[in-house]
VEXDO-156197 format. One record per residue (C-alpha): x, y, z; residue number from 1. Coordinates in Angstrom, 1 decimal, decimal comma. Example, Ala and Ser with C-alpha at 12.3 -4.5 7.8 and 13.67 -1.06 7.14 Angstrom:
// residues 2
<site c1="12,3" c2="-4,5" c3="7,8" pos="1"/>
<site c1="13,7" c2="-1,1" c3="7,1" pos="2"/>
END
This chain:
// residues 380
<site c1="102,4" c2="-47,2" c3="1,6" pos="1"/>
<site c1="99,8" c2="-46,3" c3="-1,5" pos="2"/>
<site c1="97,3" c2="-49,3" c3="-1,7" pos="3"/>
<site c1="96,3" c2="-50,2" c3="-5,6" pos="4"/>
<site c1="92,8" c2="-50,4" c3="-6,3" pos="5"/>
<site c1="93,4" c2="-54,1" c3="-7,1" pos="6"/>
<site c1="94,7" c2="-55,3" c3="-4,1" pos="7"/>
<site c1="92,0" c2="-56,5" c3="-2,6" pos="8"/>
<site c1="91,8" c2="-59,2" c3="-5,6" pos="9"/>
<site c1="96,3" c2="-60,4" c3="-5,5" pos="10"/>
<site c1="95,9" c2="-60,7" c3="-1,4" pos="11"/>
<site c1="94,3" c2="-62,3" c3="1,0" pos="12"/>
<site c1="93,3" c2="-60,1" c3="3,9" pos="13"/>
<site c1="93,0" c2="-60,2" c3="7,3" pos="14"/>
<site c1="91,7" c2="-57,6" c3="10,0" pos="15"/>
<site c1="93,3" c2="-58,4" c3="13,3" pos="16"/>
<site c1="90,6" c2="-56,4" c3="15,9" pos="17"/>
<site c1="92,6" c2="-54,8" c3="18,9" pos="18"/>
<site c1="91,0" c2="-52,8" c3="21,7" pos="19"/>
<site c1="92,1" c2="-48,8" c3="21,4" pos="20"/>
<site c1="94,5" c2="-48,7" c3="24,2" pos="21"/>
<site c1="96,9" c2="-51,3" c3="22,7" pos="22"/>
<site c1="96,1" c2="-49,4" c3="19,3" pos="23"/>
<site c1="97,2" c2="-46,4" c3="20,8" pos="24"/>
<site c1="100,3" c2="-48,2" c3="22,7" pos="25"/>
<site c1="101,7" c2="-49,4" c3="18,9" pos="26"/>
<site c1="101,6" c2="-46,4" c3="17,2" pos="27"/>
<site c1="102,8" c2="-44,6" c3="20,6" pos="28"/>
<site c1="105,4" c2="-46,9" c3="21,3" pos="29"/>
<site c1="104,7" c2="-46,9" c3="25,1" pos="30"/>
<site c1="107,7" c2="-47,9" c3="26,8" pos="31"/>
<site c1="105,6" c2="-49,5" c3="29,1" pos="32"/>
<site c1="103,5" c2="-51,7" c3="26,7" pos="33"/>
<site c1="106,6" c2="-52,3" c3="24,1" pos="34"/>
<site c1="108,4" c2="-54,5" c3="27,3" pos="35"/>
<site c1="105,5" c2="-56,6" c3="27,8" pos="36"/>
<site c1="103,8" c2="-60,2" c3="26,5" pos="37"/>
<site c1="101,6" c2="-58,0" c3="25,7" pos="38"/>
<site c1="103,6" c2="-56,3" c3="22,7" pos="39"/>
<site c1="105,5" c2="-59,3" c3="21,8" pos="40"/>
<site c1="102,3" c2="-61,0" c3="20,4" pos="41"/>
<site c1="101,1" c2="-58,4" c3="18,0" pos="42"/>
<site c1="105,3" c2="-58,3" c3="16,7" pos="43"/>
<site c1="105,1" c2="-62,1" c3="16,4" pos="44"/>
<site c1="102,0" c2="-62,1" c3="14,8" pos="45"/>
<site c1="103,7" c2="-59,8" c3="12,4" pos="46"/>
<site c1="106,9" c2="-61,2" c3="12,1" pos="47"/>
<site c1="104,8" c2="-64,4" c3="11,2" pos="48"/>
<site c1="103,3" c2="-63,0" c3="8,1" pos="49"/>
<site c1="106,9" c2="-62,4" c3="6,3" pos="50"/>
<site c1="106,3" c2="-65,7" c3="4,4" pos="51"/>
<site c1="102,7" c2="-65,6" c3="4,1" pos="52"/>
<site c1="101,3" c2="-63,6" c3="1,2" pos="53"/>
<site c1="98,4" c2="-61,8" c3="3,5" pos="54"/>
<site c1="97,8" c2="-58,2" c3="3,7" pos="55"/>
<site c1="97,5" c2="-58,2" c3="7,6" pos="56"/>
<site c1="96,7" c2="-55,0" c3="9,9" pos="57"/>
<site c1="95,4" c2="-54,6" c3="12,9" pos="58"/>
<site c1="92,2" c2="-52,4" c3="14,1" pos="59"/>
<site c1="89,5" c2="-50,6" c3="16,3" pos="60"/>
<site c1="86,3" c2="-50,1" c3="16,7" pos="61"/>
<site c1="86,8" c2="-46,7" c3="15,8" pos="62"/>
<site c1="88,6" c2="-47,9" c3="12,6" pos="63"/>
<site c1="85,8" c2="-48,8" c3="10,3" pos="64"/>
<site c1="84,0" c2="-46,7" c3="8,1" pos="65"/>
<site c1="81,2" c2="-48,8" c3="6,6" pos="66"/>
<site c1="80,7" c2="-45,6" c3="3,7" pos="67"/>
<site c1="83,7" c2="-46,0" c3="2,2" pos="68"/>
<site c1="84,4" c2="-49,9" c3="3,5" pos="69"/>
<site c1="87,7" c2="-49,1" c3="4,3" pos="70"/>
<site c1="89,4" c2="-50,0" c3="7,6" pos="71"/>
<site c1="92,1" c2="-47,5" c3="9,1" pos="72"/>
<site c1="94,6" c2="-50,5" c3="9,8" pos="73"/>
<site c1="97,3" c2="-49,8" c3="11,7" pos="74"/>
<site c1="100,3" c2="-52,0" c3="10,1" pos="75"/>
<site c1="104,2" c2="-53,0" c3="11,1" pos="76"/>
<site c1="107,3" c2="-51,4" c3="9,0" pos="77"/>
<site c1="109,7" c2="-53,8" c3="9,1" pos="78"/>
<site c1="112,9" c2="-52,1" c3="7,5" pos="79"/>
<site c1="112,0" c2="-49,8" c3="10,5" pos="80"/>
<site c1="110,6" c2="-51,3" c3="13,3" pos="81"/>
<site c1="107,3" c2="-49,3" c3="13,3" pos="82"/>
<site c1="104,0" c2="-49,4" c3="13,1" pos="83"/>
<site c1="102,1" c2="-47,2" c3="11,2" pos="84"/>
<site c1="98,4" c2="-46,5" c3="10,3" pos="85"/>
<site c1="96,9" c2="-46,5" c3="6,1" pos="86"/>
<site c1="93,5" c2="-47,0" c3="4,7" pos="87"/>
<site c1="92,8" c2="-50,7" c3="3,6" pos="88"/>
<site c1="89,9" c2="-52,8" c3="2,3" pos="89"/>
<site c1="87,6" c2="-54,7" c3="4,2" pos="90"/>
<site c1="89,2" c2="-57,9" c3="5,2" pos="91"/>
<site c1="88,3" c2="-61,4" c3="4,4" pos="92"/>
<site c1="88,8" c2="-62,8" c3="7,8" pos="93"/>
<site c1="88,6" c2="-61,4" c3="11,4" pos="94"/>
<site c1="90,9" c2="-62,3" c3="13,7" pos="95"/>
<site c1="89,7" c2="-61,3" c3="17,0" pos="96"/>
<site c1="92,5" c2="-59,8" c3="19,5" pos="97"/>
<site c1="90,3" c2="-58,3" c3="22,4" pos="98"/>
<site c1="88,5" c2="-55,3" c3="20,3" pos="99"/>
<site c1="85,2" c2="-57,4" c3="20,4" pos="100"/>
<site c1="83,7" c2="-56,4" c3="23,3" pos="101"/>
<site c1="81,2" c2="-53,4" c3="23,4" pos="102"/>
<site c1="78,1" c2="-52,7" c3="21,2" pos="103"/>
<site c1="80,6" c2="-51,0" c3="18,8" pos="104"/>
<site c1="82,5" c2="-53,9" c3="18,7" pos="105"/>
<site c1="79,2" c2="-55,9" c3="18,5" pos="106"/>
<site c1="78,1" c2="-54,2" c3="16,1" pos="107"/>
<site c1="80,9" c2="-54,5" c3="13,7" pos="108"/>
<site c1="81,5" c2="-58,1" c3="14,0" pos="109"/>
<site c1="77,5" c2="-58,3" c3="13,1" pos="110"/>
<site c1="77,7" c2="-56,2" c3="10,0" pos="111"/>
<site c1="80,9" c2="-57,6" c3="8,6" pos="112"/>
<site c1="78,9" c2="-61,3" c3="9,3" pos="113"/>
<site c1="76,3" c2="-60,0" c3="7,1" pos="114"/>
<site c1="79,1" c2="-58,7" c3="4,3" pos="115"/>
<site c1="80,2" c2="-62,8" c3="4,0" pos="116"/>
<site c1="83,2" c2="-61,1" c3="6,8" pos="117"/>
<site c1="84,5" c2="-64,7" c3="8,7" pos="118"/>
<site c1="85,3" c2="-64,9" c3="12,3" pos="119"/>
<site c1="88,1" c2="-67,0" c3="12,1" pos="120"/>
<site c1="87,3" c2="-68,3" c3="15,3" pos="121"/>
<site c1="83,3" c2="-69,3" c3="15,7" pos="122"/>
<site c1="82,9" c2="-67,0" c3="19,1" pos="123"/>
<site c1="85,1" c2="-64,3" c3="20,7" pos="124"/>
<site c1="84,7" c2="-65,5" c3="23,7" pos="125"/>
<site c1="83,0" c2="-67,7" c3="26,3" pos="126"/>
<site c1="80,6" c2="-67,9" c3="29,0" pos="127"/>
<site c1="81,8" c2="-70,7" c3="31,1" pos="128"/>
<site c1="78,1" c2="-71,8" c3="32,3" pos="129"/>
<site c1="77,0" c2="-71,8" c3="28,3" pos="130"/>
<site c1="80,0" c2="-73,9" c3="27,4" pos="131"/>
<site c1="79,6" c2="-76,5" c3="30,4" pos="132"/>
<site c1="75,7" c2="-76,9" c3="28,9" pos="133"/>
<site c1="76,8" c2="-77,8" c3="25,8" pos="134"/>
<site c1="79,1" c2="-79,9" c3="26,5" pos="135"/>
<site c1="77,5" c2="-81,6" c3="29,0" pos="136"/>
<site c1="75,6" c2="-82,9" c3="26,3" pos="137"/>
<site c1="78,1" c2="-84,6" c3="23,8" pos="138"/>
<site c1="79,2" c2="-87,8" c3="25,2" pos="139"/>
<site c1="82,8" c2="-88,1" c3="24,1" pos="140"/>
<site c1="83,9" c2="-84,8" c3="26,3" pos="141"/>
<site c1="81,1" c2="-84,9" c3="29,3" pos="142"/>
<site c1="83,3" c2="-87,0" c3="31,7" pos="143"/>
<site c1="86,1" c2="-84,5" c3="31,5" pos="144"/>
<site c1="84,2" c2="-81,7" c3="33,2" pos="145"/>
<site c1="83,5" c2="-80,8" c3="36,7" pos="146"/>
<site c1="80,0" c2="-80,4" c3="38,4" pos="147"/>
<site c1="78,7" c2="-76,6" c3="37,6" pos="148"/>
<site c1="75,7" c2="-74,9" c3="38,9" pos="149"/>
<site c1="75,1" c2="-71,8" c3="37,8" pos="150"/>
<site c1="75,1" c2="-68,8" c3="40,5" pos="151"/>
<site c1="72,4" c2="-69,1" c3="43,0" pos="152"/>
<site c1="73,6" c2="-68,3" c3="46,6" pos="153"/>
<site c1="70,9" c2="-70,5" c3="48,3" pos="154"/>
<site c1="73,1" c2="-73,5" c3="46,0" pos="155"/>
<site c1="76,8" c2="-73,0" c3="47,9" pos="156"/>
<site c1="75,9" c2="-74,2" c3="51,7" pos="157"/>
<site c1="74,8" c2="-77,8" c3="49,3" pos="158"/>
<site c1="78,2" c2="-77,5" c3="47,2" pos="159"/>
<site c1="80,4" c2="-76,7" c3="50,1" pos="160"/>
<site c1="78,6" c2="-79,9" c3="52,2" pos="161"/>
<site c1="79,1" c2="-81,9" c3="49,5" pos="162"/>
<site c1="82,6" c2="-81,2" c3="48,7" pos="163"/>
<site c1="84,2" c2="-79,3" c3="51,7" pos="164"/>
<site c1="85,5" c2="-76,5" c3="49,3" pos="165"/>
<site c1="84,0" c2="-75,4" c3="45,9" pos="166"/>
<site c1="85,2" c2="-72,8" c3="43,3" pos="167"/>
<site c1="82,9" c2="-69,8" c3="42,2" pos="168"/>
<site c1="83,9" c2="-68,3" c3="38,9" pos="169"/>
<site c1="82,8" c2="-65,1" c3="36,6" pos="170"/>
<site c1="81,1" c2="-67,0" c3="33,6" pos="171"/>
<site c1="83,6" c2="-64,5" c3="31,8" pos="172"/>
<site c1="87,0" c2="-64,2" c3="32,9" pos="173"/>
<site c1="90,4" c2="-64,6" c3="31,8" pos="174"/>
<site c1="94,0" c2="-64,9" c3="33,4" pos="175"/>
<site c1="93,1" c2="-66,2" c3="36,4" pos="176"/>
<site c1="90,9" c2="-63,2" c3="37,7" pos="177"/>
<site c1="87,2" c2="-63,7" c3="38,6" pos="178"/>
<site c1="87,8" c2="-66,8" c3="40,1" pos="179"/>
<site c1="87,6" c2="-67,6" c3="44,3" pos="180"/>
<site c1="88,0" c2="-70,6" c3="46,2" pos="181"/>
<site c1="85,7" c2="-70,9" c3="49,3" pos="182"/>
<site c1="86,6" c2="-74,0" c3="52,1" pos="183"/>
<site c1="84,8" c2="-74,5" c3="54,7" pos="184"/>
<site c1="86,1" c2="-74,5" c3="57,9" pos="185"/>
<site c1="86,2" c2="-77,6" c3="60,4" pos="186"/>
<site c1="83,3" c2="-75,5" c3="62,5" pos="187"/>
<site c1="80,9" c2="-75,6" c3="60,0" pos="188"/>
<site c1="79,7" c2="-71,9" c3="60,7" pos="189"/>
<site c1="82,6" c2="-70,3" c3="58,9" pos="190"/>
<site c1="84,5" c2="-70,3" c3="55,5" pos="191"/>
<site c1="88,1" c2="-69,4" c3="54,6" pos="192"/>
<site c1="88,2" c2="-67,7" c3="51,0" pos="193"/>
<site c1="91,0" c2="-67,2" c3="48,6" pos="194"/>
<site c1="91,4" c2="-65,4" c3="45,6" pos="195"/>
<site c1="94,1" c2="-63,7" c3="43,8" pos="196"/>
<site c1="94,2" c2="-60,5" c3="42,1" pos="197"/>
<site c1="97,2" c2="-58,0" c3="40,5" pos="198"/>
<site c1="99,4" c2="-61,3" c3="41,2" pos="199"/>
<site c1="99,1" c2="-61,2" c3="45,0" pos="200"/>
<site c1="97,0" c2="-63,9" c3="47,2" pos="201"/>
<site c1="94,2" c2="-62,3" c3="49,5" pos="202"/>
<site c1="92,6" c2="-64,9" c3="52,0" pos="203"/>
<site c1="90,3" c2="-64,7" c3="55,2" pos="204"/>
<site c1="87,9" c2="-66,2" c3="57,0" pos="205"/>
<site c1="84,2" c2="-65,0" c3="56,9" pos="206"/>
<site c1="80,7" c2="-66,9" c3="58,3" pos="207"/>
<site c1="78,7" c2="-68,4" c3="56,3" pos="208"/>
<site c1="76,0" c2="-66,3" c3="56,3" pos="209"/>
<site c1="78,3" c2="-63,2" c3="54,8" pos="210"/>
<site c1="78,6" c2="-65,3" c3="51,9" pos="211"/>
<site c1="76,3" c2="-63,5" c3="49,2" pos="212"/>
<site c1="77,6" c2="-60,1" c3="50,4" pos="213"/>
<site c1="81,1" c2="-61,4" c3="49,6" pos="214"/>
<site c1="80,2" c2="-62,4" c3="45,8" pos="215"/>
<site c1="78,5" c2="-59,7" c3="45,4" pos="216"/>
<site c1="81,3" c2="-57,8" c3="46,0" pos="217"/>
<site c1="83,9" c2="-59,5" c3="44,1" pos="218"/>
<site c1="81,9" c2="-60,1" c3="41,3" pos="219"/>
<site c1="79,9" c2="-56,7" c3="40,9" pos="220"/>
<site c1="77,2" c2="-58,3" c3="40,6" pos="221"/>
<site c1="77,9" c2="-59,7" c3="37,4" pos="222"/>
<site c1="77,0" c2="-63,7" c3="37,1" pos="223"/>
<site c1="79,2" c2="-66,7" c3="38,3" pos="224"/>
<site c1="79,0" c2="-70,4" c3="38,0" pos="225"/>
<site c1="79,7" c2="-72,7" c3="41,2" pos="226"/>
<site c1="82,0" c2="-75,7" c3="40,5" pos="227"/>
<site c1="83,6" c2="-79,0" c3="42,7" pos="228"/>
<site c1="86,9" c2="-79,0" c3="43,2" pos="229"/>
<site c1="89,2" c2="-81,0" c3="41,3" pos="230"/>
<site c1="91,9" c2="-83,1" c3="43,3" pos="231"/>
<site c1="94,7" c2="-81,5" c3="41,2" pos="232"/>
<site c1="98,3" c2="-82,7" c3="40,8" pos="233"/>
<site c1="100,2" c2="-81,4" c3="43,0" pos="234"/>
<site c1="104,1" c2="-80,1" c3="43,2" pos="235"/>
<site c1="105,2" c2="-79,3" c3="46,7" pos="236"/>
<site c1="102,0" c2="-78,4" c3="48,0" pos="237"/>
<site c1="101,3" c2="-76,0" c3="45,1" pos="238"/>
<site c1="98,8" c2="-76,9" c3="42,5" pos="239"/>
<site c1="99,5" c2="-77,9" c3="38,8" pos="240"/>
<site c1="97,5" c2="-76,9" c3="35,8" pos="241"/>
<site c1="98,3" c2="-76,9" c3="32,1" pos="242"/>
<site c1="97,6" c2="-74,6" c3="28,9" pos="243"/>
<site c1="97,4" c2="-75,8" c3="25,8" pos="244"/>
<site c1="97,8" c2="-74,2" c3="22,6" pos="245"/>
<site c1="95,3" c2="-76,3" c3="20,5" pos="246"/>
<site c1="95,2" c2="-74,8" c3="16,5" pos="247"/>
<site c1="94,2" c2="-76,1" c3="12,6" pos="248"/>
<site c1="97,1" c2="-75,9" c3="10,2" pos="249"/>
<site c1="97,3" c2="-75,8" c3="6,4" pos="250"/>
<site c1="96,1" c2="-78,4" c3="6,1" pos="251"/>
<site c1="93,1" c2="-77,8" c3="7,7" pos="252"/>
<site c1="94,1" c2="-80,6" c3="10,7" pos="253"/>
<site c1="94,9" c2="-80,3" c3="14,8" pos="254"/>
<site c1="98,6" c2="-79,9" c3="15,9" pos="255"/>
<site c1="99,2" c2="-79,0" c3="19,3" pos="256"/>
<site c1="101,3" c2="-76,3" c3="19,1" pos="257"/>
<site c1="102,5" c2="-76,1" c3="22,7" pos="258"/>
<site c1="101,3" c2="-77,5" c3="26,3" pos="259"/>
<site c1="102,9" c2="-75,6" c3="29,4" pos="260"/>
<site c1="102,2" c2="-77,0" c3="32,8" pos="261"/>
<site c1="102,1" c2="-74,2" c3="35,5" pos="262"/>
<site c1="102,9" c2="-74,5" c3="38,7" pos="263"/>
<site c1="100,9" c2="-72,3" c3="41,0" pos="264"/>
<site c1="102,2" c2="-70,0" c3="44,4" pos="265"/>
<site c1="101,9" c2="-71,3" c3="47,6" pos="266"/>
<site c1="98,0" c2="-71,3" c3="48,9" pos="267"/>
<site c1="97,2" c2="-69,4" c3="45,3" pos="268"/>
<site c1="93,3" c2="-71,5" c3="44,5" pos="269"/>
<site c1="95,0" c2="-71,2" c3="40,3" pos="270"/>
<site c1="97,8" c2="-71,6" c3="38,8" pos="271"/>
<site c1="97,5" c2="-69,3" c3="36,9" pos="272"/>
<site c1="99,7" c2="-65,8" c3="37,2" pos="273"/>
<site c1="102,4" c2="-68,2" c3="39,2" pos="274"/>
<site c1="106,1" c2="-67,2" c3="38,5" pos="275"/>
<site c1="107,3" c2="-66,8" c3="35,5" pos="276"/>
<site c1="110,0" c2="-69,5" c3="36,3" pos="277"/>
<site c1="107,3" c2="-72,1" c3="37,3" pos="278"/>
<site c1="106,2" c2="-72,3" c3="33,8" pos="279"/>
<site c1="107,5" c2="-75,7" c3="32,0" pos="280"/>
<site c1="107,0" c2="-77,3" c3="28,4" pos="281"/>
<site c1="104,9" c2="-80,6" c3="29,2" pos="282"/>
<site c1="108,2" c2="-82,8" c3="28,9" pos="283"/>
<site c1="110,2" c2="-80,5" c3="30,8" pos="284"/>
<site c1="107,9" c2="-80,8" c3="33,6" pos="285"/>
<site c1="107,3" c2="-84,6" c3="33,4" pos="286"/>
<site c1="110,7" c2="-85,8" c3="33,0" pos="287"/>
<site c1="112,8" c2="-83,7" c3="34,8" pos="288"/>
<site c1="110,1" c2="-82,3" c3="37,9" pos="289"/>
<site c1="107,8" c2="-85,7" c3="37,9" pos="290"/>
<site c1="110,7" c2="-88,1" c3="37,0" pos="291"/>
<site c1="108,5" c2="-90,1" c3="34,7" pos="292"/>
<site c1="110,5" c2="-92,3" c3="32,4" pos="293"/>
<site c1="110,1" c2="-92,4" c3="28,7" pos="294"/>
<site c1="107,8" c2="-94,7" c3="28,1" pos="295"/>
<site c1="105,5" c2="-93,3" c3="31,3" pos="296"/>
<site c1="105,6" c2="-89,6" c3="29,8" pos="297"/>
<site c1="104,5" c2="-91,5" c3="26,1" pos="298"/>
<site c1="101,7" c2="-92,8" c3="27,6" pos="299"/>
<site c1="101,1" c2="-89,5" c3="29,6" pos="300"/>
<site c1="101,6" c2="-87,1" c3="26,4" pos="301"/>
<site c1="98,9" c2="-89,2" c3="24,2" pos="302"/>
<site c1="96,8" c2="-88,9" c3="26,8" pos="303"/>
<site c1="96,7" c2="-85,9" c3="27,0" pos="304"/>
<site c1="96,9" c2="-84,8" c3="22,7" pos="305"/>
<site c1="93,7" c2="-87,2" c3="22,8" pos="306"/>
<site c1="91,8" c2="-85,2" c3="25,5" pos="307"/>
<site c1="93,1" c2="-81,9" c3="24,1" pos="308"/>
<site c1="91,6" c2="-82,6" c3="20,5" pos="309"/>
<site c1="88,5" c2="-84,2" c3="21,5" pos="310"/>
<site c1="87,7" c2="-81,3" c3="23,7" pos="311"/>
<site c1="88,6" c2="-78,8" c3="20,3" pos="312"/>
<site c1="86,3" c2="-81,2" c3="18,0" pos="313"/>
<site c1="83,5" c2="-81,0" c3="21,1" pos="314"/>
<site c1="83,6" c2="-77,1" c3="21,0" pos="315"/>
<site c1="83,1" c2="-76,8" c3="17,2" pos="316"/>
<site c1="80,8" c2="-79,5" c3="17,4" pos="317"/>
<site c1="78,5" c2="-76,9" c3="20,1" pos="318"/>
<site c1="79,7" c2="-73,5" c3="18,5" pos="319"/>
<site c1="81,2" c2="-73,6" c3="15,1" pos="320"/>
<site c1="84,4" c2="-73,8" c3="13,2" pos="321"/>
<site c1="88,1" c2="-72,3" c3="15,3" pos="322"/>
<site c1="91,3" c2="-71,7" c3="13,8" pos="323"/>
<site c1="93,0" c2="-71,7" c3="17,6" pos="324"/>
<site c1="91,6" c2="-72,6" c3="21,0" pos="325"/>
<site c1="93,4" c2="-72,4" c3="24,2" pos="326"/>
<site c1="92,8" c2="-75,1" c3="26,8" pos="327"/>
<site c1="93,0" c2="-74,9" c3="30,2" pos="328"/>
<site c1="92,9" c2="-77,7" c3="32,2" pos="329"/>
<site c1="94,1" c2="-80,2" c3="35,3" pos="330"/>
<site c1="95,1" c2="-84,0" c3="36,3" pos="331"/>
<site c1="94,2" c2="-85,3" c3="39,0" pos="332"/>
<site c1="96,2" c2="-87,5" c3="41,3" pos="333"/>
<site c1="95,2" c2="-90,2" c3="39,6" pos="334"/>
<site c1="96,0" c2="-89,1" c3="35,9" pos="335"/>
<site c1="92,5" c2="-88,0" c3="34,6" pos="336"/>
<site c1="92,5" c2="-84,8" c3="32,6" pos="337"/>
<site c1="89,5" c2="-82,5" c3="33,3" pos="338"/>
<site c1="88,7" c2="-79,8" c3="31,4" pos="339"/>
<site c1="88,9" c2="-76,3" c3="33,4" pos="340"/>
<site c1="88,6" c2="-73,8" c3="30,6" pos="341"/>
<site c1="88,8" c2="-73,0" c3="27,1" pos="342"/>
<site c1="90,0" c2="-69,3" c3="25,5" pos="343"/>
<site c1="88,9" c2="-68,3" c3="22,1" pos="344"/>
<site c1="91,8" c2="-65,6" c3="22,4" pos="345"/>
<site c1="95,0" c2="-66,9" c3="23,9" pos="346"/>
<site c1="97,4" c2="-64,6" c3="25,3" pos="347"/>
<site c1="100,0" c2="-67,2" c3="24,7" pos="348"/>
<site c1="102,1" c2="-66,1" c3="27,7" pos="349"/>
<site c1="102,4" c2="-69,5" c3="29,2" pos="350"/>
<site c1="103,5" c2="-70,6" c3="25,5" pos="351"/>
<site c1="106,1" c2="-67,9" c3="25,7" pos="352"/>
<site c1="107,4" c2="-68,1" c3="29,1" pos="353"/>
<site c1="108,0" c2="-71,5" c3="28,7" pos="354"/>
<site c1="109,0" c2="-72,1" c3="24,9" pos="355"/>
<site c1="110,2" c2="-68,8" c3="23,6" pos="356"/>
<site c1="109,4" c2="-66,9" c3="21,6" pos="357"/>
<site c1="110,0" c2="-68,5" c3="18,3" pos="358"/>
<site c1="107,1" c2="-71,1" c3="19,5" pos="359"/>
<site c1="104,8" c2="-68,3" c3="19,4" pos="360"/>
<site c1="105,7" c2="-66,7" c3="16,4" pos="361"/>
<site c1="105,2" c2="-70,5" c3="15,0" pos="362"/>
<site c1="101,7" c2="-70,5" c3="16,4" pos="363"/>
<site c1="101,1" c2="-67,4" c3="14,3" pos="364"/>
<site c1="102,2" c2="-68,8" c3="11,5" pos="365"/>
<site c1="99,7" c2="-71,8" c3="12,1" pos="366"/>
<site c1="97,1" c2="-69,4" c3="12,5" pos="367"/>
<site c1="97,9" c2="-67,4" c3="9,0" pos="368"/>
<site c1="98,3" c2="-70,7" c3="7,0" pos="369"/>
<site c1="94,5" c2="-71,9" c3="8,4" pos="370"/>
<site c1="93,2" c2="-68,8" c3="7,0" pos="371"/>
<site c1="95,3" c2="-69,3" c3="3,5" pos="372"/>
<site c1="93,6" c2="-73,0" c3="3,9" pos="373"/>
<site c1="90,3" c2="-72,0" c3="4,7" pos="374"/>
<site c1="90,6" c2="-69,5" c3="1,7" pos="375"/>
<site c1="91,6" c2="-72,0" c3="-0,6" pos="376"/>
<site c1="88,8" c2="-74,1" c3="0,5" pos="377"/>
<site c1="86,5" c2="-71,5" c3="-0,3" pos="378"/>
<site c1="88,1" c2="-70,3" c3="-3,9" pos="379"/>
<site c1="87,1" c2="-74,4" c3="-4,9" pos="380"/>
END
């Protein structure tokens, strides 16, 4: 593939950052990787750009050479299936897949800032106590979140009176890990604690006063937030949560490309990581699992597309512009949406268990014609 010393002027570009391993796995073809969600995003993502007229590769950290600005993409073959790697020009637009952590990372995302390089999404990731701060203080999305404290031990025997069982969550996490739900026991000298990790559910009861030792453990030390329960929906005794795909389009405006409701395993604390068959598009799940009528699921779907884009508008209003956000979130028994999480990088694996995977190649393509937007918008 020879690259013309023009391109960079007839294309719009975009550098999709990856972290090494799954750099490695394309251009390997691990067997492993290739069966995976994992591998069916970046082949989506691909697939997506067919009819889009963007020069799109994917990179490392290791990739850029700043001397010669040139990136050594790696890029998808599509008369053969393959990916391949080829020197490109800098991109216009990063899209951030999971290469931005680490100072090299850091440091890239920095420098290409200062070349006039946009993020297409305005942070790569979040810390859950810095995004419950901010939000906290913009009236039309505070009443959808749930108290927080941040990490202090001497706070939980406080939270766990108060609410009988509390959640205590890594401020940076993803896919259900780094989160633990702690009950206390009828006793009052003794908590029960749950967690779940490489999708199996580890419970047991501790004292109180083993407490900081426990967190300590499970979170290596790294910092946590503390956060009431919610009274969540509930399908036979298992929780319900939902992830929304929430994204700008050509236009520039919110769609909601996709809302799964998960329901979670028996005694799991998320729902998260649940069986890949208790994934369900929202109707799906409503109609046919909740028995709500037509006009009851209306009512229940605008509901929920007017929490979903308030909470989108709230987040740019506190960190900048996004092409795509992924909300978590819950009902409680009495309807109420409240907000559990947002993800600046969607994995998309609800969206694809429970739409297919043409629904995620169609978020791709909302994502691509954002950027073609968002360059247009510029070119005036």
């Amino acid at each position: 593939m020879q690259m013309s010393s023009n391109l960079q002027g007839q294309y719009l570009i975009i550098g999709v950052f990856i972290s090494p391993r799954h750099a490695r796995c394309l251009l390997t073809q691990n067997k492993e990787f290739i069966n995976s969600h994992r591998y069916i995003r970046y082949l989506e993502l691909a697939k997506a750009n067919r009819s889009h007229n963007i020069l799109l590769y994917f990179f490392t950290h290791d990739d850029v050479y700043f001397d010669k600005q040139t990136v050594a993409g790696i890029f998808y073959n599509r008369e053969h299936n393959s990916w391949h790697k080829n020197n490109f020009p800098f991109p216009h637009y990063l899209y951030d897949r999971g290469g931005g952590r680490g100072k090299k990372a850091e440091h890239i995302i920095t420098v290409f800032s200062k070349l006039g390089i946009k993020n297409i999404n305005a942070l790569h990731y979040f810390d859950k106590w810095d995004l419950y701060e901010k939000l906290t203080k913009i009236d039309a999305v505070s009443s959808y979140l749930p108290f927080t404290v941040p990490g202090d031990y001497s706070l939980i025997p406080e939270m766990l009176a108060r609410y009988g069982h509390i959640y205590v969550k890594a401020r940076r996490g993803s896919c259900g890990l780094g989160v633990m739900r702690l009950e206390e026991l009828p006793d009052k000298q003794n908590i029960r604690f749950y967690y779940s990790r490489f999708d199996k559910l580890f419970s047991n009861v501790l004292k109180k006063e083993k407490i900081p030792e426990l967190l300590q453990r499970f979170f290596a030390h790294h910092p946590f937030i503390i956060q009431e329960p919610i009274n969540l929906l509930k399908k036979h005794n298992r929780i319900v949560d939902f992830r929304s795909e929430v994204q700008r389009n050509g236009e520039g405006n919110l769609v909601i490309t996709g809302t799964t409701a998960r329901i979670g395993r028996p005694r799991s604390p998320i729902a998260s990581n649940t069986y890949a068959e208790d994934y369900y598009p929202l109707n799906i799940f409503f109609k046919k699992i909740m028995k709500f009528n037509n006009m009851q699921f209306s009512l229940m779907d605008a509901k929920i597309n007017h929490f979903l884009k308030t909470v989108f508008l709230a987040v740019e209003e506190a960190y900048g512009s996004f092409a795509e956000i992924g909300i978590d979130f819950g009902l409680d028994t009495n309807g109420r949406p409240w907000l559990i999480e947002c993800n600046s990088k969607s994995a998309r694996v609800a969206l694809y268990l429970a739409y297919g995977r043409q629904k995620v190649r169609q978020s791709f393509c909302n994502l691509l014609d954002y950027a073609g937007f968002l360059a247009e918008s510029k070119a005036e």
